[in-house]
C-alpha positions, 0 to 999 in steps of 0.5 A: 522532420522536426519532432518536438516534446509536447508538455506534458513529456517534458513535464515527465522528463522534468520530473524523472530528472529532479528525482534523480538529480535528489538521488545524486545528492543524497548519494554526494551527501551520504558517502558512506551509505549504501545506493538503497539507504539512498534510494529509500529516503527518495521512496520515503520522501515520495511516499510521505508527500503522496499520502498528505497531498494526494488525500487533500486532493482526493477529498476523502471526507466527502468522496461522492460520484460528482468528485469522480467526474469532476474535471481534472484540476491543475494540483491532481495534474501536478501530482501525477508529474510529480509521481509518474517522474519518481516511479520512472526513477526507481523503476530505473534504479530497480533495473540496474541493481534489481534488487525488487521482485518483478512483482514491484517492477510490473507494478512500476510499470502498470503506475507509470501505464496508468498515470500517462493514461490519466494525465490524458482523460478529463476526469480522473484527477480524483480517482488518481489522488486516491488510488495514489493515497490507497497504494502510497500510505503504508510506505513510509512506514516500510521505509522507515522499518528498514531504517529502524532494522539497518541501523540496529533497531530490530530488536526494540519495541518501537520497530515492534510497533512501526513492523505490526502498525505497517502490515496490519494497514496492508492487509486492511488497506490492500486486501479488505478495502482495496477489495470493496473499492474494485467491487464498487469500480465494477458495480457503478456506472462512473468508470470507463473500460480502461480505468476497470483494467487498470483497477484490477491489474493493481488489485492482482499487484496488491495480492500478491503483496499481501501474499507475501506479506501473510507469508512473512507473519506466518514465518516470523510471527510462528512462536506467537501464532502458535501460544495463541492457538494453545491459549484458544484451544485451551480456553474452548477446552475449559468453556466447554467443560465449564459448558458441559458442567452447567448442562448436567447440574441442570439435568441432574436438578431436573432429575431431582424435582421430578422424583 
């Protein structure tokens, strides 16, 4: 029995060989690196082309419920290929240095699940552009963090600013907004079944990332937790005596006129 590729498989398998096929070269033309400085300018290259195309193609300035059942277009097409080949590369690449936590591994999985189950449907094509947007935008500046702490500048303000800049647009993005967005998939009629189970499976990954990441201020960032609650503790102590002064020159001047 004859079985032969249909074209959406081989535009997968096309795009798992191309990310591949950059991994090679960034290994051939960086002897000296390690396999995941190579495997982070691949992520760093993906995360970076996500975010610019994925938000002209999800129409962020104009998102309404015709946009959601807009018919698939052929560049919202490209880029689930384009994507669902980088995420089969680095699940790979995970699997055999497993370096990630299996938190990343079941949201490779669930991305690679998700974008063949798009790839299928009609109308999707901009639920997936800002789903991708939403997931991809703080990645470069993940990457890019490591890279400022690899190569030395851990200490210096600028990786000060990229670290803080990164987990506050994870928090906000991935905790507050992607929160409202999983409220408005539930409450609105434009989303299928399959679409709700995959919104919450992404919605439990994204938790658990921003627990880690809570954790990760919480340890690194104590010193500083800790003078701002002095400085708050402080600061009410001295409101409420100033407070507590104000109220009984009051009194005491209420006192006085009626004597």
């Amino acid at each position: 029995m004859r079985h032969d590729l249909s074209v959406p498989s081989l535009l997968k398998l096309t795009s798992f060989v191309l990310w591949n096929w950059l991994y090679f070269f960034m290994v051939e033309y960086a002897p000296d690196k390690s396999p995941e400085w190579c495997c982070r300018v691949v992520t760093l290259l993906h995360g970076s082309v996500a975010t610019a195309i994925g938000l002209t193609q999800c129409q962020w300035r104009n998102v309404t419920p015709w946009h959601f059942t807009k018919e698939l277009t052929s560049g919202q097409y490209i880029l689930m290929v384009w994507s669902w080949g980088y995420f089969a590369f680095d699940l790979l690449w995970c699997l055999v240095y497993w370096t990630d936590s299996v938190v990343m591994l079941f949201h490779h999985i669930a991305a690679l699940v998700a974008i063949t189950r798009f790839m299928q449907k009609e109308s999707t094509g901009c639920t997936y552009s800002c789903t991708l947007v939403l997931l991809e935008i703080t990645n470069p500046m993940l990457q890019t963090r490591w890279f400022l702490k690899k190569e030395g500048y851990g200490n210096t303000t600028f990786y000060f600013m990229v670290e803080v800049l990164y987990l506050g647009m994870f928090l906000v993005l991935r905790g507050i907004l992607g929160t409202y967005l999983v409220y408005l998939v539930f409450s609105t009629g434009y989303f299928d079944w399959e679409e709700k189970v995959l919104s919450v499976i992404f919605y439990a990954v994204s938790l658990a990332f921003v627990y880690d990441i809570a954790g990760y201020i919480r340890y690194k960032y104590r010193d500083e937790i800790s003078e701002f609650r002095e400085f708050y503790y402080a600061t009410q102590i001295y409101t409420e005596s100033e407070e507590f002064r104000r109220r009984a020159h009051l009194t005491h001047s209420e006192i006085l006129n009626t004597m």
